[in-house]
N, C-alpha and C positions, 0 to 999 in steps of 0.2 A: 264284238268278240267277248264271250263271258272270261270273268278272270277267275282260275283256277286256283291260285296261290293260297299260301295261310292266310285265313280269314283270324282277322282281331276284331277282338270287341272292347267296349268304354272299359269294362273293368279291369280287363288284362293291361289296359296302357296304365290306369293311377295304380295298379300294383306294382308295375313295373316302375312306374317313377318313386314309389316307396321304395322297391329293394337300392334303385340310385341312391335313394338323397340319404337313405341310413346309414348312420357310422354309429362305430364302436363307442362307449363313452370312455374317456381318456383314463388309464389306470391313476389313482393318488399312488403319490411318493410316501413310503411307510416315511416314518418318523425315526430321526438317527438316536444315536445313543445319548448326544450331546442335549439331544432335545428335550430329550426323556429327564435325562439330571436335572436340566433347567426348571421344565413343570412340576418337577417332584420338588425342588429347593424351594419354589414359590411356593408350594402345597405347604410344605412344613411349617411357610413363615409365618402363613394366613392363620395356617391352626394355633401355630403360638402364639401371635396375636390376640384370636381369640381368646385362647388360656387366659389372657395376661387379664383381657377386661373382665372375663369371668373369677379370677382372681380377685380384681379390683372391687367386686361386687358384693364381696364376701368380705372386705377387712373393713374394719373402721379405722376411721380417716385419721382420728385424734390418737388412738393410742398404738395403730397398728395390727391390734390383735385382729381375732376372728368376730363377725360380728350376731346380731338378735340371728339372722335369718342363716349363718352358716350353723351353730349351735343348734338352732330347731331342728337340721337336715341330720346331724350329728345325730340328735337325742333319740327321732324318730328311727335312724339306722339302728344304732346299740340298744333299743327298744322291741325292736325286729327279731333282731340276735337273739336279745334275751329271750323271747317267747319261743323261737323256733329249738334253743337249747335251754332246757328247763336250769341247766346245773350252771348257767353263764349269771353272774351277777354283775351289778356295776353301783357305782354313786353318785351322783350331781351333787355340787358347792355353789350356792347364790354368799356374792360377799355385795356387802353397801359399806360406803368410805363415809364415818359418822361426821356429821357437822359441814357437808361439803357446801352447800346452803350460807353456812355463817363464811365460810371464808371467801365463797364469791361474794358476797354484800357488805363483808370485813375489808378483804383485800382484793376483789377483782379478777373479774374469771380468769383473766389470763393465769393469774397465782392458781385459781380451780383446776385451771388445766393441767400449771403442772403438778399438782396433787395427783390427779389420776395419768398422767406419764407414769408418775413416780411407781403408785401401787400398780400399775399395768407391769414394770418392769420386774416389781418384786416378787409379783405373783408369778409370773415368767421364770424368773429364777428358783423362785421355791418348788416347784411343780415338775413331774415328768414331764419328758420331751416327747411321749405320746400321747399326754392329758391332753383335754382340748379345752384352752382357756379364751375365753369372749368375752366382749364389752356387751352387755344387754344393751346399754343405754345413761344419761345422765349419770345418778352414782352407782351404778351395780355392774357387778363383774359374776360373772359364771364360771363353771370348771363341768367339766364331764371326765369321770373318772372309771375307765373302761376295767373289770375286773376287779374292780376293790368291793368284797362284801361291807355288811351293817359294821363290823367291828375292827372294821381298818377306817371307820372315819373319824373317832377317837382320838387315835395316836395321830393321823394326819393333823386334825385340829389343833392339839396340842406343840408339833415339829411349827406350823404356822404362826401361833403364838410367839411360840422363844424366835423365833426366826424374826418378826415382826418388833418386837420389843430391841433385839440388836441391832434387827437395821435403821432403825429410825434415832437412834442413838448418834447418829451426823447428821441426819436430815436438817434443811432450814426450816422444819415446822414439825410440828405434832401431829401425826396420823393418827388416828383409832380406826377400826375394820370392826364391823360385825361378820360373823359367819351362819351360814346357815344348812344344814344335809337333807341331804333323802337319800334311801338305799332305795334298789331292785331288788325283790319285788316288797321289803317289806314297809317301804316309803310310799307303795302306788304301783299302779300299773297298767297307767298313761301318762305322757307327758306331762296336762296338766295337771296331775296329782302329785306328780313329782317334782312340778316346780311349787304349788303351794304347799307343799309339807317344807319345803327350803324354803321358802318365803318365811314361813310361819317360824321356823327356828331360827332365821335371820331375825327376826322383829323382835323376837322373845332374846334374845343374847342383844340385842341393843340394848331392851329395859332393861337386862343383866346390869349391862355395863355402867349404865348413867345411877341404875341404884347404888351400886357400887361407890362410883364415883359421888355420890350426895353424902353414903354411909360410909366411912372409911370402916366402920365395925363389923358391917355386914358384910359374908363370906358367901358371895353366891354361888350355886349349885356346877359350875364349871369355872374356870380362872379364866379373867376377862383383862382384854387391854382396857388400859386408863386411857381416857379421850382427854 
């Protein structure tokens, strides 16, 4: 007897056992409030931590300050500035602590060290609290001086001076500082022209200073600490 009934074929049974064997995939549970604070509090701590060695990275170890490589990023921005607005001026300060040399070989760097604590702290206190003062390195200290034209670095020199000569009036030793400028733009108008124009007038107020100090007679061209 022939059979009448629905006829199936192979492909109708494996699609048939697809539409069986599929299920939904399970919905995720959104994420509660409590959750959300959590990753977000950890988020904060990560970045602050980060901040923190990115900080770290930037100070010098010995005096605190800011150091060669945050000063470059400094110089390079407020150099920026200045070209994008013609009327923005600014000034860099290279200072070297004279004789630092004789008194680590006199007395022992540890004493060197605290030489430059000392002038790191004075320069700190002499200086605005948005100047940006750095350790280059060994004896020299920098200042980037955001807004100050050619003829504000004068009178600054000079407030340095008396300030320098009072403070070391208690110190357990004899500090001498040479100083050195550059304005924006009429120092240079790249970095490295504006740290060798300060270089050069750093060098030249040291020979100031030691003529001075060999000639008590001689009245050099600016008023110089005695080393």
């Amino acid at each position: 007897m022939e059979y009448t009934g629905v006829r199936w074929r192979a492909s109708d049974l494996f699609a048939r056992r697809s539409i069986v064997s599929r299920k939904d995939p399970p919905r995720s549970t959104p994420p509660s409030t409590k959750d959300l604070l959590r990753e977000n509090a950890e988020l904060r701590h990560e970045l602050a931590r980060m901040e923190s060695y990115r900080t770290l990275s930037y100070r010098d170890e010995l005096t605190g300050l800011w150091n060669r490589r945050y000063f470059t990023e400094r110089l390079t921005e407020e150099l920026g500035r200045a070209r994008r607005q013609p009327q923005r001026h600014f000034s860099i300060m290279v200072v070297d602590v004279n004789d630092l040399k004789t008194i680590n070989d006199l007395r022992g760097q540890a004493e060197g060290d605290l030489v430059l604590r000392w002038v790191a702290e004075f320069l700190e206190r002499s200086l605005r609290t948005h100047d940006v003062l750095c350790r280059l390195g060994g004896d020299e200290f920098a200042a980037l001086f955001p807004e100050i034209e050619a003829t504000g670095s004068a009178p600054l020199l000079a407030r340095l001076r008396a300030a320098l000569a009072e403070a070391r009036t208690g110190a357990p030793f004899s500090i001498g500082l040479s100083f050195g400028f550059a304005d924006y733009p009429e120092g240079g108008t790249t970095c490295d022209e504006l740290m060798r124009v300060a270089d050069d007038e750093m060098y030249l107020d040291k020979r100031r200073q030691k003529a001075a100090a060999a000639s008590p007679a001689l009245t050099p061209p600016r008023a110089a600490v005695q080393t």
